[in-house]
ROSE-4610 file (N, C-alpha, C; in Angstrom, 1 decimal, always signed):
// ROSE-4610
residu = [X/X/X/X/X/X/X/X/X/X/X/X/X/X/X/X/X/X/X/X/X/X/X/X/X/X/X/X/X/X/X/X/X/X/X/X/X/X/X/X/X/X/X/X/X/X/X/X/X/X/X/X/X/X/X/X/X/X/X/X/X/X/X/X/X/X/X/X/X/X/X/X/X/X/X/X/X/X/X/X/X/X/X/X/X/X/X/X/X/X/X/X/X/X/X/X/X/X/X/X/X/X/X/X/X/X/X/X/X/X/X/X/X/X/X/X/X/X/X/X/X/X/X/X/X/X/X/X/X/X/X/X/X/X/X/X/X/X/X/X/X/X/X/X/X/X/X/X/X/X/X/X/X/X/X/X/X/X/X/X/X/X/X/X/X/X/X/X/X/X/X/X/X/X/X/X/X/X/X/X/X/X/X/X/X/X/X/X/X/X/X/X/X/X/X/X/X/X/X/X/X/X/X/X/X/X/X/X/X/X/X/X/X/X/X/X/X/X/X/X/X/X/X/X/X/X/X/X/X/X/X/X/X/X/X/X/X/X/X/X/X/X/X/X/X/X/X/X/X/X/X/X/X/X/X/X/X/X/X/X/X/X/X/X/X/X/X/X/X/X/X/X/X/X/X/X/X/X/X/X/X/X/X/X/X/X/X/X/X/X/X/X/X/X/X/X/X/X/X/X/X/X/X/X/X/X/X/X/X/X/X/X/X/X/X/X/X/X/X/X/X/X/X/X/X/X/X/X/X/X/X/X/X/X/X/X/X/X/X/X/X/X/X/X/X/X/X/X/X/X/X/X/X/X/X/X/X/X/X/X/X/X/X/X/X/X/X/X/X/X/X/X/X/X/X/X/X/X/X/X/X/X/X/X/X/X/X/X/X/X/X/X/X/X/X/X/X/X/X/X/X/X/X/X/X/X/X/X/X/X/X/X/X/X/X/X/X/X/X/X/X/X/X/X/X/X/X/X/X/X/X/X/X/X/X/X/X/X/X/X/X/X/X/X/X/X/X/X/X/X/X/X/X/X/X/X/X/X/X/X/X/X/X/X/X/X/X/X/X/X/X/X/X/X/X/X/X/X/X/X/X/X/X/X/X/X/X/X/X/X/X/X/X/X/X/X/X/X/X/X/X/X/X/X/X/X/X/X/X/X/X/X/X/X/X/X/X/X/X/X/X/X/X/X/X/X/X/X/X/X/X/X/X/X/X/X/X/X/X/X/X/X/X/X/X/X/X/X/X/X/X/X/X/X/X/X/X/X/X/X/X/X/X/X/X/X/X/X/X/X/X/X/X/X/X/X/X/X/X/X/X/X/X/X/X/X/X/X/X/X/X/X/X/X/X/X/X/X/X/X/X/X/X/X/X/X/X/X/X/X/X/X/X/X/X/X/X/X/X/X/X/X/X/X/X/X/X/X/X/X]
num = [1/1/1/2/2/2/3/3/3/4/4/4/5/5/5/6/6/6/7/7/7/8/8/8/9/9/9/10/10/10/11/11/11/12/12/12/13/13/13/14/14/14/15/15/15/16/16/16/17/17/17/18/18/18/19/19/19/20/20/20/21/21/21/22/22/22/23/23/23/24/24/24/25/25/25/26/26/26/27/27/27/28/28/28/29/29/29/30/30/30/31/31/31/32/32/32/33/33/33/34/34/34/35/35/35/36/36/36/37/37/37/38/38/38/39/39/39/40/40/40/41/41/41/42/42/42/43/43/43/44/44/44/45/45/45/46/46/46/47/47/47/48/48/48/49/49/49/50/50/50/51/51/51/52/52/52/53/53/53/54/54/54/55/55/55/56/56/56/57/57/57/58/58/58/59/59/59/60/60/60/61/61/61/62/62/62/63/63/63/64/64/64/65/65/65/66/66/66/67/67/67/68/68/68/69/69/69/70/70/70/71/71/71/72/72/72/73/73/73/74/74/74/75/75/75/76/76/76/77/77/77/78/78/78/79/79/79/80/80/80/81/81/81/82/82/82/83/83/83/84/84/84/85/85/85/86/86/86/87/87/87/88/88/88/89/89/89/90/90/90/91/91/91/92/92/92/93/93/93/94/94/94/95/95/95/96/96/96/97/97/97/98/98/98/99/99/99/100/100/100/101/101/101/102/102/102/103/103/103/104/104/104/105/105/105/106/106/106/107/107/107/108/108/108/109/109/109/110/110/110/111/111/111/112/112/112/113/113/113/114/114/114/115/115/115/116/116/116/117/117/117/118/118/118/119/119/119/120/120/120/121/121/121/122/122/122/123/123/123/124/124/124/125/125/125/126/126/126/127/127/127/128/128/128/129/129/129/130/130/130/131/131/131/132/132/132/133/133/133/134/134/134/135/135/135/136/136/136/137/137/137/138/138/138/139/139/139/140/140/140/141/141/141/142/142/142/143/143/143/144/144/144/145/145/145/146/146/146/147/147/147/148/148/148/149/149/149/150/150/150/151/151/151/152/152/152/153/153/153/154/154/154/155/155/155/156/156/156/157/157/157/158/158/158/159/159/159/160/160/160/161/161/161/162/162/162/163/163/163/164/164/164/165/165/165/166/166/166/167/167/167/168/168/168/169/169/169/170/170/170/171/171/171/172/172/172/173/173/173/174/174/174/175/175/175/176/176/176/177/177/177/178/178/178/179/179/179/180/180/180/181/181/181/182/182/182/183/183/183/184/184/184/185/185/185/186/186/186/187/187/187/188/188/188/189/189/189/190/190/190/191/191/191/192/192/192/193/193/193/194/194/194/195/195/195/196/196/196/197/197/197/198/198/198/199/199/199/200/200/200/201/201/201/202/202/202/203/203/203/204/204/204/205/205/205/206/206/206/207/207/207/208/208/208/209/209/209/210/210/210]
x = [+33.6/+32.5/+32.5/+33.6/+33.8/+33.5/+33.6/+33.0/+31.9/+31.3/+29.5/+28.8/+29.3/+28.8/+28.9/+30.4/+30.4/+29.5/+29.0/+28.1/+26.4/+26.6/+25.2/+25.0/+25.9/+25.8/+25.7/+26.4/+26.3/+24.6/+24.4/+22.9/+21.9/+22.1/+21.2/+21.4/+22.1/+22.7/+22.0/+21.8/+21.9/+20.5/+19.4/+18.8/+17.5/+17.7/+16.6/+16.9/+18.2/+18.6/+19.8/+20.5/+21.7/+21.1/+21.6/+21.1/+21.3/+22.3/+22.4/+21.4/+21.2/+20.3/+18.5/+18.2/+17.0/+16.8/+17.8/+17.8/+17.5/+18.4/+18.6/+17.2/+16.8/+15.2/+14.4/+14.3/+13.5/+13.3/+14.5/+14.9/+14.5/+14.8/+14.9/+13.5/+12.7/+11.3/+10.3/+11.0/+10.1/+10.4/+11.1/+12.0/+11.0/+10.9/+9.8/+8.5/+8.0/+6.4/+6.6/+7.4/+7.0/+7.4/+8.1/+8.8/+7.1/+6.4/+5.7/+4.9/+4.4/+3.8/+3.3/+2.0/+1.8/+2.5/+3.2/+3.8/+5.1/+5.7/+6.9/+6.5/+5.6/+5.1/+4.6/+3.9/+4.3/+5.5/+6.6/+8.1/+8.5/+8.4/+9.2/+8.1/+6.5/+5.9/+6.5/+6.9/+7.2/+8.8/+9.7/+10.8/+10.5/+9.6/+9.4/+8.9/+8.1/+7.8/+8.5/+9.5/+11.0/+11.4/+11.4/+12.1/+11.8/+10.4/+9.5/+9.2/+8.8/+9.0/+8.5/+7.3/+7.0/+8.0/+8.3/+9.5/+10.9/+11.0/+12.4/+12.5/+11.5/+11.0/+11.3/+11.1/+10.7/+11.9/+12.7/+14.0/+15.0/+15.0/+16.2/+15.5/+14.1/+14.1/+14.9/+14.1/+14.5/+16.4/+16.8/+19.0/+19.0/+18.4/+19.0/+18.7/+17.8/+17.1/+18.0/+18.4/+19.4/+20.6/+21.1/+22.5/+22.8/+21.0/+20.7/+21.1/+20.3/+20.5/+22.0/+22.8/+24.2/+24.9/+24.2/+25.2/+26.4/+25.5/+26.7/+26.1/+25.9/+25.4/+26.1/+27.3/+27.4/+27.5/+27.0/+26.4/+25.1/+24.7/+23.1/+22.8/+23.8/+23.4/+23.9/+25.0/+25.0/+24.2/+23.2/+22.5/+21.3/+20.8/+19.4/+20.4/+20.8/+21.6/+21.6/+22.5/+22.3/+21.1/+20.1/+18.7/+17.6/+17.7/+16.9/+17.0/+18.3/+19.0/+18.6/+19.2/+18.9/+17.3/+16.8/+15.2/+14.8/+15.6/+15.5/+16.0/+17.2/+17.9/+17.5/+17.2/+16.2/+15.1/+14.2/+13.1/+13.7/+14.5/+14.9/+15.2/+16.3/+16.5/+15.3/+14.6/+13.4/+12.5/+12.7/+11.6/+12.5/+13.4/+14.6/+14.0/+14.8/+14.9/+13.4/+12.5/+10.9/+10.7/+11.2/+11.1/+9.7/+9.0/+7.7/+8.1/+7.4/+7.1/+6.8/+7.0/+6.9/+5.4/+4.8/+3.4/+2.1/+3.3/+2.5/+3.4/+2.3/+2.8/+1.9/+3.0/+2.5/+2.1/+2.5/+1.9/+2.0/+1.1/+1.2/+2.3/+2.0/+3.7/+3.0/+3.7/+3.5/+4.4/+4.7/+5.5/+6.8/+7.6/+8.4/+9.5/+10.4/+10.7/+12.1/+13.2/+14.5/+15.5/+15.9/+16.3/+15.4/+15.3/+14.9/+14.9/+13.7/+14.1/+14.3/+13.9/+13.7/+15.0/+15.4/+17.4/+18.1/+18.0/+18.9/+18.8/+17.8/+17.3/+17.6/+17.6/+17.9/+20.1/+20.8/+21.8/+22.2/+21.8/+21.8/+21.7/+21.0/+20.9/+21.4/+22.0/+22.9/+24.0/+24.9/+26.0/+26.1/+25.1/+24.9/+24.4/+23.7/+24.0/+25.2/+26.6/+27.7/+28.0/+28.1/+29.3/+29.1/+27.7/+27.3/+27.1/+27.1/+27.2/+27.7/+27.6/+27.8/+29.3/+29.9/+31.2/+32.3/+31.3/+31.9/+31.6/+31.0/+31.0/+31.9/+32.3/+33.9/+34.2/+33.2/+33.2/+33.1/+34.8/+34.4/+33.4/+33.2/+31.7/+30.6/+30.1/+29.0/+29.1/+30.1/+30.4/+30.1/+31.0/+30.8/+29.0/+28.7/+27.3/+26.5/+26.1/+25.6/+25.6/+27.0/+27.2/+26.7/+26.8/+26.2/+24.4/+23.9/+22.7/+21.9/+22.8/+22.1/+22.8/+23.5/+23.6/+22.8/+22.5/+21.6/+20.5/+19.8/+18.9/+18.4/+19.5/+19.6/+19.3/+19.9/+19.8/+18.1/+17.9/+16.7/+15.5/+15.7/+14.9/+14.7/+16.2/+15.9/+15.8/+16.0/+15.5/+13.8/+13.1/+11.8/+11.1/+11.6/+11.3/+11.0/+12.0/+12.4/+11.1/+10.9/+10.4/+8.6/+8.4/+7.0/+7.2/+7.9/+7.3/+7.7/+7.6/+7.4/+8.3/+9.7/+10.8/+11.8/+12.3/+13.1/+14.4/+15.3/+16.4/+17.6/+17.6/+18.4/+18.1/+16.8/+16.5/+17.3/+16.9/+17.7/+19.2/+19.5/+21.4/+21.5/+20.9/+21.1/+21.3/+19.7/+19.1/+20.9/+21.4/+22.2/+23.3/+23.9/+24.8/+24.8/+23.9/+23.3/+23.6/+23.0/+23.1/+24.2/+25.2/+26.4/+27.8/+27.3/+27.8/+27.5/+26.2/+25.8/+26.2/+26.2/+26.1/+27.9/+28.7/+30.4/+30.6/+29.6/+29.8/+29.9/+28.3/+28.0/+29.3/+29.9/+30.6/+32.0/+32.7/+33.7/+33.5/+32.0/+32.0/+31.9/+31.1/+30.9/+32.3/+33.1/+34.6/+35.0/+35.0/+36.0/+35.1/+34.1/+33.6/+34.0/+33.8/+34.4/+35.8/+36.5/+38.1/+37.6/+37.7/+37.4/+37.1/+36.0/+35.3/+36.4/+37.3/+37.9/+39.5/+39.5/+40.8/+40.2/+39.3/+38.7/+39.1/+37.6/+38.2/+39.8/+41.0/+41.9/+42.2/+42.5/+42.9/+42.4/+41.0/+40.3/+40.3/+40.7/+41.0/+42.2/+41.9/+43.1/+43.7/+45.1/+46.0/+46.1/+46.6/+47.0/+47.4/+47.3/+47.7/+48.8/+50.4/+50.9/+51.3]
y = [-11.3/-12.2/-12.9/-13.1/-13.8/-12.9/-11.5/-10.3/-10.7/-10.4/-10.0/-11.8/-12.6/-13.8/-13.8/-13.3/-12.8/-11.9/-10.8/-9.9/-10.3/-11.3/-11.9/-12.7/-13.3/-14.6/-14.0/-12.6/-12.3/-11.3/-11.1/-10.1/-11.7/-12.4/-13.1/-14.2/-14.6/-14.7/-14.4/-12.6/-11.7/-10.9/-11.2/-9.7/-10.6/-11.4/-12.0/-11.5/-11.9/-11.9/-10.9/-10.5/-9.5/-8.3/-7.1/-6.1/-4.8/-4.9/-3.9/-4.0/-5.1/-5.2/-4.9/-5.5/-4.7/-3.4/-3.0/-1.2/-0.8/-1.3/-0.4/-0.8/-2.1/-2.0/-1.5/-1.3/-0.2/+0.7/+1.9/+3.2/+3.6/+3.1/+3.1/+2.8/+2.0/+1.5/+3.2/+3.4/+4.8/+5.8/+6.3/+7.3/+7.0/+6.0/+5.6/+6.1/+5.7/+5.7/+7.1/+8.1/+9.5/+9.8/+9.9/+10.8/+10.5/+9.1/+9.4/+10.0/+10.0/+10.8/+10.4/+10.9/+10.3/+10.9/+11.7/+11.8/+11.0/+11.1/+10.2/+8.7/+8.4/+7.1/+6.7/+7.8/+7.4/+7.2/+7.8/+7.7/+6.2/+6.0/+4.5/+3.5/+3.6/+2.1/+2.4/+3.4/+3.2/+2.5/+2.4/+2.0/+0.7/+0.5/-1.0/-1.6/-1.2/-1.7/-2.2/-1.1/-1.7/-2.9/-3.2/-3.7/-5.1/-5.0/-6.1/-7.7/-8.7/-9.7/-9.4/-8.8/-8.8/-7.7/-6.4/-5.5/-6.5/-6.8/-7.4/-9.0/-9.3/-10.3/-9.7/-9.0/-8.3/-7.6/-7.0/-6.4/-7.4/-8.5/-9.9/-10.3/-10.4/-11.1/-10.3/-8.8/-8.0/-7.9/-8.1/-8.3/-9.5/-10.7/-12.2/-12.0/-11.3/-11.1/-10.6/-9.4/-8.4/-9.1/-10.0/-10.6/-12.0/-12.8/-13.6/-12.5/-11.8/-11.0/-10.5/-10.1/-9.7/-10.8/-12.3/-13.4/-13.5/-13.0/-13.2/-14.5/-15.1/-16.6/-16.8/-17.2/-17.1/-16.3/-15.1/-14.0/-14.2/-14.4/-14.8/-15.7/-16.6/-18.0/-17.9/-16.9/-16.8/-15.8/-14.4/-13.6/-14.4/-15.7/-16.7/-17.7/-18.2/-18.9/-18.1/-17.2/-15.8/-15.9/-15.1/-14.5/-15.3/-16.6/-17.6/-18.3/-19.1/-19.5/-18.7/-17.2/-16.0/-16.1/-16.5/-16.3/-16.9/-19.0/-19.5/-19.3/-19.1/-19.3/-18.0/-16.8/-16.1/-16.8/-17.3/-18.1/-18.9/-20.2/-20.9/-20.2/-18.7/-18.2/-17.9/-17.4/-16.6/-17.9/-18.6/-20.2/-21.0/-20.4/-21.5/-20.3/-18.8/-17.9/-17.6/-17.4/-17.2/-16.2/-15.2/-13.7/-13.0/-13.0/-12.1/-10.3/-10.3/-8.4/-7.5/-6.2/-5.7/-5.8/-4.7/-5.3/-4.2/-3.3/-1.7/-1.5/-1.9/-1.9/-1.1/+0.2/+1.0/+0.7/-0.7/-1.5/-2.7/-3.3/-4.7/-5.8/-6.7/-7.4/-9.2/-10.1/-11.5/-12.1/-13.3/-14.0/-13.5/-14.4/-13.7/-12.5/-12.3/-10.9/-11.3/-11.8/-11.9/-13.1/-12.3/-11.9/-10.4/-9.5/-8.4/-9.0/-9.9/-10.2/-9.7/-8.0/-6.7/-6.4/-6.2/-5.9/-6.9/-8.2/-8.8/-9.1/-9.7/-9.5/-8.3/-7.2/-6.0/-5.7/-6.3/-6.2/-7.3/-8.4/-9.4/-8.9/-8.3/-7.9/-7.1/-6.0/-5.0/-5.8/-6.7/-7.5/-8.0/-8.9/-9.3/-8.1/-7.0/-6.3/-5.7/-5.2/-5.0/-5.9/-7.1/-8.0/-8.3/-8.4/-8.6/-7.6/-6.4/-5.2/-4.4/-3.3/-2.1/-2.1/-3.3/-3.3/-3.5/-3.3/-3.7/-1.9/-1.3/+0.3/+0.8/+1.3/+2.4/+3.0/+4.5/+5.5/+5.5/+5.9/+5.5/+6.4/+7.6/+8.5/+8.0/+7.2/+6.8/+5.4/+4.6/+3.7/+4.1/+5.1/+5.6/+5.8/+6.3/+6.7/+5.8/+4.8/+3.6/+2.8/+3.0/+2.2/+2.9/+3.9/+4.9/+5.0/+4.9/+4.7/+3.4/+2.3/+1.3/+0.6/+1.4/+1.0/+2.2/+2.9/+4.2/+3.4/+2.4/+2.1/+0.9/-0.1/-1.1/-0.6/+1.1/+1.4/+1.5/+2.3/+3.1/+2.2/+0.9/+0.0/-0.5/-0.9/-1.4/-0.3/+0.7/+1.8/+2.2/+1.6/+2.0/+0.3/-0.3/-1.7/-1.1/-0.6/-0.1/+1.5/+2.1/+3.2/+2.6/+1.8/+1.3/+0.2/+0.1/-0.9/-1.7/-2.7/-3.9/-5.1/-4.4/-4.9/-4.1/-4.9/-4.5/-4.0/-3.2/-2.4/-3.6/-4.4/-5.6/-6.3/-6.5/-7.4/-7.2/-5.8/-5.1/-5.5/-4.9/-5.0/-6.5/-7.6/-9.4/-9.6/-8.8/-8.7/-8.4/-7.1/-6.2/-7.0/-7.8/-8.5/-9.9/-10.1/-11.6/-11.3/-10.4/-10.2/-10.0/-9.4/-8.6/-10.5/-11.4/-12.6/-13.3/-13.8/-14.3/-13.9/-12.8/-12.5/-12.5/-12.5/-12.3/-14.0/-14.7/-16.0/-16.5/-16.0/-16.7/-16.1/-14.8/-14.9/-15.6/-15.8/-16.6/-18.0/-18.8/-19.9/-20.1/-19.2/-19.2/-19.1/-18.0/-17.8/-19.0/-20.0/-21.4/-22.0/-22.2/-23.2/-22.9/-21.5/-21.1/-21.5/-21.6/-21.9/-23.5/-24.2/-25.5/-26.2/-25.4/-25.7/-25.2/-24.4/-24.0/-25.1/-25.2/-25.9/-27.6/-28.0/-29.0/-29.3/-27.9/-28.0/-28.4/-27.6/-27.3/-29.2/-29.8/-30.9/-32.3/-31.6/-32.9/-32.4/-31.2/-30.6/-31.9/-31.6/-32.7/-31.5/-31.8/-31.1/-30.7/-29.5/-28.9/-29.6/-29.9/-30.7/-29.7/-29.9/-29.4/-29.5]
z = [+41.2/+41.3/+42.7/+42.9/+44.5/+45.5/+45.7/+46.2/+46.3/+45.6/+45.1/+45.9/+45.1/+46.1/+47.3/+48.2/+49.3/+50.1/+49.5/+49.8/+50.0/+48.7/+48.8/+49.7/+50.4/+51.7/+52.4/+52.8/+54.4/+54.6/+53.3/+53.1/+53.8/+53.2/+53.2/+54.3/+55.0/+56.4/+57.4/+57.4/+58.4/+58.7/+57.2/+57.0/+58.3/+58.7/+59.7/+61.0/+61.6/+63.0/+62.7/+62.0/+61.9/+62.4/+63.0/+63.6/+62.8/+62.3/+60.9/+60.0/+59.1/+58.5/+58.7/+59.9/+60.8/+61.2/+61.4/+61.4/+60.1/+59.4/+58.0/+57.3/+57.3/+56.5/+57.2/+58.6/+59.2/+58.8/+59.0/+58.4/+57.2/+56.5/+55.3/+54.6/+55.2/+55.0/+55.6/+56.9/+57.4/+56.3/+56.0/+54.7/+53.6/+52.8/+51.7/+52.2/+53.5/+53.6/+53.6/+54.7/+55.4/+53.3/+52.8/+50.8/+50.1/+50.6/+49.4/+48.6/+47.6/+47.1/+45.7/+45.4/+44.5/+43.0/+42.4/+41.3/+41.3/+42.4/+42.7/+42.6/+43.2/+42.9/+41.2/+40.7/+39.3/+38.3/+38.8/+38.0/+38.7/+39.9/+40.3/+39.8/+39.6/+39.1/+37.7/+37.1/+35.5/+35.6/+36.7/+36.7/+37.1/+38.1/+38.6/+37.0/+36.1/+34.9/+34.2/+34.2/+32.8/+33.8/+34.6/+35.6/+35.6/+35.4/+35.2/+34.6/+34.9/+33.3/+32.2/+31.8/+30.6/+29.9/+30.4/+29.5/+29.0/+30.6/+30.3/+29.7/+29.5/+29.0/+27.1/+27.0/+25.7/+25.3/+26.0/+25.2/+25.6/+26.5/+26.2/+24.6/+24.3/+22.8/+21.9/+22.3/+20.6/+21.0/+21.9/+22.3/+21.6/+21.9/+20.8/+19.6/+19.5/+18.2/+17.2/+17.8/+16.7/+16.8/+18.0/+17.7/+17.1/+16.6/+15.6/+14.2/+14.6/+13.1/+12.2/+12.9/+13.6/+13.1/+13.0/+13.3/+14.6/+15.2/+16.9/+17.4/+17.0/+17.2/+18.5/+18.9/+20.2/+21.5/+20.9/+21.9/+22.0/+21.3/+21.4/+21.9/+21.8/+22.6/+24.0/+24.4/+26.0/+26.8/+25.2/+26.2/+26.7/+25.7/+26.3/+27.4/+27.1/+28.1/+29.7/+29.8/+30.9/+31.5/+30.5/+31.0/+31.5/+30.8/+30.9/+32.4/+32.4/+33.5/+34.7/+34.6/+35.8/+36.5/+35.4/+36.1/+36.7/+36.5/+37.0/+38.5/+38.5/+39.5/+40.3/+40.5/+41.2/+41.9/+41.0/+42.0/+42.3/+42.3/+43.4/+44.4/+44.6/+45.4/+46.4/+45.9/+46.7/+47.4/+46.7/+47.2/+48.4/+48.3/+49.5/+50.9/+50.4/+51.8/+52.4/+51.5/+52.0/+52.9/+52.3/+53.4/+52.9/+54.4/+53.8/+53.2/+52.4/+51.8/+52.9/+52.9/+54.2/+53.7/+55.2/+55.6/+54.3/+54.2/+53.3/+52.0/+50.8/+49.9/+48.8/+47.9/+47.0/+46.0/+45.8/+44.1/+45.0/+43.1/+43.6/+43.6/+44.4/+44.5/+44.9/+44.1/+44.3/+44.8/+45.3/+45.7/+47.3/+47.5/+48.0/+48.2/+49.4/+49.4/+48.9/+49.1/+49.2/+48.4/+46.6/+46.4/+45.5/+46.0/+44.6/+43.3/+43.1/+41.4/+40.1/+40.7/+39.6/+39.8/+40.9/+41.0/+40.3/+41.0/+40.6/+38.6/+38.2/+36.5/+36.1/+36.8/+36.1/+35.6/+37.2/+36.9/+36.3/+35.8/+35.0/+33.5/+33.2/+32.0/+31.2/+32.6/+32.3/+31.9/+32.4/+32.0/+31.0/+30.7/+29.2/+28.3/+28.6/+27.5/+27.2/+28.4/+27.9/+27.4/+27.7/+27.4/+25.9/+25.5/+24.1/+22.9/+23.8/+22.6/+22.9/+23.8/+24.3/+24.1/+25.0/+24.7/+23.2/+22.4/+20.8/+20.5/+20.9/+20.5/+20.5/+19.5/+19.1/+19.7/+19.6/+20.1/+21.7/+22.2/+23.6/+24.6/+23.7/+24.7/+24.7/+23.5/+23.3/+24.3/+24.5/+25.0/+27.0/+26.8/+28.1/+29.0/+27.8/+28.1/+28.1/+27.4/+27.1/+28.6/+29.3/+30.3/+31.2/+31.7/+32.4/+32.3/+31.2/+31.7/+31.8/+31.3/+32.0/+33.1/+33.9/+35.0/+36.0/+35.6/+36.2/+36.5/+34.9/+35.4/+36.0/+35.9/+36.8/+38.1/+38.5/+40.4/+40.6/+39.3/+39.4/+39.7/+39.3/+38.9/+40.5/+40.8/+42.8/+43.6/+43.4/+44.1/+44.5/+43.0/+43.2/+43.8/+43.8/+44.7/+45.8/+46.5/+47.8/+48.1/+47.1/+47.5/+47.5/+46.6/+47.0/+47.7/+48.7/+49.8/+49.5/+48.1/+48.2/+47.8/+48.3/+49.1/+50.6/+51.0/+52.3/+51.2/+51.7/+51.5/+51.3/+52.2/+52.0/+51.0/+50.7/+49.4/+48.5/+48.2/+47.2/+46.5/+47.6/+48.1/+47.8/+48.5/+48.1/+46.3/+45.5/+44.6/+43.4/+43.9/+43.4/+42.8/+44.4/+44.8/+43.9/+44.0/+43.4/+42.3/+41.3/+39.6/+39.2/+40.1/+39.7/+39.9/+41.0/+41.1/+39.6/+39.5/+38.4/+37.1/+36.9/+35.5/+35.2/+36.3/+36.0/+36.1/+37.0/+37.0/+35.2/+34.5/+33.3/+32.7/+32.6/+31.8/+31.6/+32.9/+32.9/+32.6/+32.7/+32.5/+30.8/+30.0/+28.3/+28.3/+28.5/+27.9/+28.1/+28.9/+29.3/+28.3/+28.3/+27.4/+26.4/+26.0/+24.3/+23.8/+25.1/+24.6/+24.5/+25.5/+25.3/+24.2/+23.3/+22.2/+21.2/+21.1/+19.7/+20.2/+21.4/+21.6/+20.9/+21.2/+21.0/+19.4/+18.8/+17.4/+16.8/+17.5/+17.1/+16.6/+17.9/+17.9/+17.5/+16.8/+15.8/+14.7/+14.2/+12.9/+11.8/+10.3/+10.0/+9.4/+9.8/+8.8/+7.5/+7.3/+6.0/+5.3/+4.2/+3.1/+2.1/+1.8/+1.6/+0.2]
């Protein structure tokens, strides 16, 4: 977690005056315009979609939903806790750094450029969907796979940011970095609360009656 926060500082540091980072959203920005094309452009707006608030808006409900149903009551209360929070704390992010969008964009795009809030919400959600289910799966192939494609589509999701324009390459990488801090952040903080709460219990509990 301390990594990824670290990554996220120096992304967001540098992507103004750092010289690496100006290259690389250059480059990287020419590479998108010269690749595009319009069928390709249809597979990344369907990825920028899932990626989106209203999808992701819509499969965080039906995740609390099924782990209301589940009775994971405190999985549920840290996947809204997580997702909720995350969304917040993205737009603050983006409302503090105030990085314009590049100038040529393949969809449409609102607000600020820097943190990727489709990256960073995407690997946010990946976390809390392991941590809340995927990781309770038996079968460790199916487990394997599960993890494998939603972290496929967490990439796929900042990848097509990047391919229509309408973020810089570093956003992304900030975006990546950001969700991957956050979301290890929320979980170490629920697990401490969770002990705190059963230690709590333990010690206002009244004794066994013998």
């Amino acid at each position: 977690s301390v990594t990824f926060l670290y990554l996220f500082t120096i992304t967001a540091a540098n992507f103004a005056s750092g010289r690496f980072y100006h290259v690389l959203d250059l480059r990287v920005e020419h590479f998108a315009i010269v690749l595009h094309s319009s069928w390709l452009s249809s597979i990344m707006k369907l990825f920028t979609a899932i990626g989106g608030p209203l999808i992701m808006t819509i499969l965080s409900l039906i995740l609390i939903v099924y782990l209301f149903q589940r009775r994971k009551l405190s999985e549920a209360f840290f996947a809204f806790g997580t997702l909720g929070v995350g969304v917040i704390f993205v737009n603050i992010l983006k409302a503090y750094f105030q990085r314009p969008r590049p100038l040529i964009n393949f969809t449409d795009a609102v607000g600020t450029s820097f943190p990727s809030g489709h990256a960073m919400m995407a690997v946010v959600f990946t976390i809390v969907l392991y941590y809340t289910l995927i990781r309770t799966i038996e079968n460790a192939r199916i487990r394997s796979l599960c993890i494998a494609l939603t972290i496929g589509m967490a990439f796929a999701i900042g990848l097509s940011r990047v391919y229509l324009n309408v973020h810089w390459a570093s956003d992304v990488l900030g975006g990546f970095a950001g969700g991957v801090f956050f979301g290890t952040f929320a979980i170490v903080a629920f697990r401490l609360m969770t002990l705190v709460i059963r230690k709590s219990r333990r010690t206002h509990s009244l004794p066994d009656i013998p």
